[in-house]
C-alpha positions as MATLAB code, in Angstrom:
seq = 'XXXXXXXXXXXXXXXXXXXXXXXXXXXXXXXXXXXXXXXXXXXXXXXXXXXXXXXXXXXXXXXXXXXXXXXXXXXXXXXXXXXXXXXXXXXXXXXXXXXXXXXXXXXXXXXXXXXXXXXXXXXXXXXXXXXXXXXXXXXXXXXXXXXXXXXXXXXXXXXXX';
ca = [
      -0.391    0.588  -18.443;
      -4.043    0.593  -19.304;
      -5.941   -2.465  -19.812;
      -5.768   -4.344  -23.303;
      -9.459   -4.701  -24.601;
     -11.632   -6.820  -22.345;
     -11.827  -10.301  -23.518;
     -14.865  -11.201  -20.784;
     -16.517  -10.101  -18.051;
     -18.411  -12.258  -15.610;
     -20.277  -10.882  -12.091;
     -20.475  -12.568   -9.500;
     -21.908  -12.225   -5.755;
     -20.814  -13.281   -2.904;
     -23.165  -13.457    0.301;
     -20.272  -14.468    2.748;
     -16.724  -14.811    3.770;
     -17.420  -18.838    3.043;
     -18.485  -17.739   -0.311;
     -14.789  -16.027   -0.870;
     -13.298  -18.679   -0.293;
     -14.936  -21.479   -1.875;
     -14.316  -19.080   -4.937;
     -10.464  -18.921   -3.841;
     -10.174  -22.683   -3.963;
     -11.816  -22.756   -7.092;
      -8.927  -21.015   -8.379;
      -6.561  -22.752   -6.945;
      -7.541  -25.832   -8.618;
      -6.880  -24.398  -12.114;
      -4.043  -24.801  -14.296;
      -3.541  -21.484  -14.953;
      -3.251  -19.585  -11.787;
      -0.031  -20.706  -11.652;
       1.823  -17.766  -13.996;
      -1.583  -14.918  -14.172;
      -1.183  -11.625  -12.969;
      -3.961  -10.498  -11.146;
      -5.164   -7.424  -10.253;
      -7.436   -7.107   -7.167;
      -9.274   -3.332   -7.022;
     -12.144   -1.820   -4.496;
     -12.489    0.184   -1.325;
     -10.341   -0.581    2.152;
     -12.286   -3.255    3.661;
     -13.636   -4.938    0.661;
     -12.153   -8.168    1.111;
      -8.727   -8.074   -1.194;
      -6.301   -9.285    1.201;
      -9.016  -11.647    2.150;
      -9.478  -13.640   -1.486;
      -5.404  -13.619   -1.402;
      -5.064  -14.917    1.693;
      -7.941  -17.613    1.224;
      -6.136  -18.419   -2.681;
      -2.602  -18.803   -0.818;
      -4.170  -20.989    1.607;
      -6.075  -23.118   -0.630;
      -2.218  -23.195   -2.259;
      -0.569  -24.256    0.538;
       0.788  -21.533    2.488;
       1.483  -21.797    5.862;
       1.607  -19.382    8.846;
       0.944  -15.939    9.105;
      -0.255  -14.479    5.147;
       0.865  -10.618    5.642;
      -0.774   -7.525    4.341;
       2.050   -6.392    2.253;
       0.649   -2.455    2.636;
       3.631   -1.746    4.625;
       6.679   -3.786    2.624;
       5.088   -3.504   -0.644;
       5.430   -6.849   -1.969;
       5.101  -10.515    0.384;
       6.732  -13.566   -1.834;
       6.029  -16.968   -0.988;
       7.236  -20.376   -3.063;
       4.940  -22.768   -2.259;
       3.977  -26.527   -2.732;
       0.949  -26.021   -4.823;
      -1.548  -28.781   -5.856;
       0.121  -27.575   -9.266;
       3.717  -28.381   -8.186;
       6.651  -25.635   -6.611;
       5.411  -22.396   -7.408;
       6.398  -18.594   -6.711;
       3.513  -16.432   -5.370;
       4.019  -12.194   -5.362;
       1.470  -10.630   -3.448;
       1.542   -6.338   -3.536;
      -0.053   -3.958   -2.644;
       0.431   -0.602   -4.293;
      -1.672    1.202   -2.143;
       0.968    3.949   -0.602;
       2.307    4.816   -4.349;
       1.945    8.075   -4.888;
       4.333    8.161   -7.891;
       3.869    5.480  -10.795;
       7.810    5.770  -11.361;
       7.810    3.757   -7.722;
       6.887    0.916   -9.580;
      10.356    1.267  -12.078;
      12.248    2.281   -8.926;
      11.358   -0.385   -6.621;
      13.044   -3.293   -9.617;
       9.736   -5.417   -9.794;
      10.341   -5.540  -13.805;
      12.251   -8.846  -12.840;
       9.505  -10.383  -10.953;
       6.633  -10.008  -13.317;
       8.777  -11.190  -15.926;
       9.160  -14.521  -14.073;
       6.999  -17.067  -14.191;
       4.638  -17.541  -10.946;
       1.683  -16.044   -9.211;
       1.465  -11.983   -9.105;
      -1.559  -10.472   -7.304;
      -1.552   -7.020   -6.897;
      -3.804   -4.871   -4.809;
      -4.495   -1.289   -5.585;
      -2.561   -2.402   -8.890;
      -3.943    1.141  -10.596;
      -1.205    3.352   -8.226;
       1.413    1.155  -10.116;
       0.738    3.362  -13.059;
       1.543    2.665  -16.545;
       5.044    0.572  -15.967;
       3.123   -1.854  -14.703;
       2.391   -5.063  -17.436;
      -0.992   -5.657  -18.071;
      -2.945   -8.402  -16.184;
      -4.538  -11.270  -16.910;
      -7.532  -10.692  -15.078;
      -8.976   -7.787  -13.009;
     -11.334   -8.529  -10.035;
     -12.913   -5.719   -8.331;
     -14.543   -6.491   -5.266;
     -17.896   -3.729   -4.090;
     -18.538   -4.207   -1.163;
     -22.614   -4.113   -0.029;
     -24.645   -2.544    2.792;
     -25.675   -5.881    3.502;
     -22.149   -7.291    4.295;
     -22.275   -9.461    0.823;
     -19.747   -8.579   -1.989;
     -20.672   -8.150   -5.660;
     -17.264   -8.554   -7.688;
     -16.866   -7.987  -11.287;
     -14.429   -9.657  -13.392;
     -12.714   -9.293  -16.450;
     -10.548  -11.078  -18.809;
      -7.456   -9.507  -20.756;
      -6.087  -12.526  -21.754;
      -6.971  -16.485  -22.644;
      -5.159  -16.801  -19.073;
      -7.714  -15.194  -17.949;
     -10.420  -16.210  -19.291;
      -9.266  -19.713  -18.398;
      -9.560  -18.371  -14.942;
     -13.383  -17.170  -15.616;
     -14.322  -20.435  -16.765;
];
């Protein structure tokens, strides 16, 4: 699916890992993280799974936060500051075929409410629904991160607030 006009954009930078994650916990304290769909873009290594893992933290996860490169999608139900709520965190990185998406059943999950985060979201092809909010992270040759983001939806722009 491609994007529905963009509703907002806002860039930020982000001159450490600390940085990441004081933005993750920002998130987590709003309202409407709880039922956005997220998509999280940029090169291997630019920090994706990193701003997930930091937002599940933040929360309330607990243990090990998987890359879900290999199994596709990691779900989590946690005990957010924002009461019980259902986390999916994908990664479409090895699709090669957007009909994967249809094949694999995820129709269900993105049409219940709850967290969905996707990685490499654009190899999901047009089945996907459209998100909330894209984020995509560049990373920098001085080790900082300059990520643009943009709105889709009020939900998201709640989120850009």
């Amino acid at each position: 699916m491609s994007h529905p006009p963009i509703l907002e954009t806002r860039t930020l930078r982000w001159p450490d890992e600390t940085a990441c994650a004081e933005f993750a916990a920002d998130w987590a304290a709003r309202p409407a993280i709880a039922n956005a769909c997220i998509e999280l873009d940029g090169p291997l290594g630019a920090g994706k799974t990193t701003l997930v893992r930091h937002l599940l933290r933040t929360l309330g996860a607990t243990g090990r936060i998987k890359s879900p490169t290999y199994a596709v999608v990691e779900p989590y139900l946690l005990a957010s500051p924002h009461g019980a709520l259902a986390v999916w965190h994908f990664d479409f990185y090895r699709f090669s075929d957007p009909r994967e998406w249809e094949d694999a059943g995820f129709r269900e999950v993105f049409a219940a409410p709850g967290l969905k985060l996707c990685e490499w979201a654009g190899n999901a092809g047009p089945y996907r629904p459209a998100a909330d909010l894209a984020l995509q992270i560049a990373p920098q040759a001085d080790e900082s991160r300059v990520v643009q983001l943009q709105a889709f939806t009020a939900r998201g722009q709640e989120l850009l607030a």
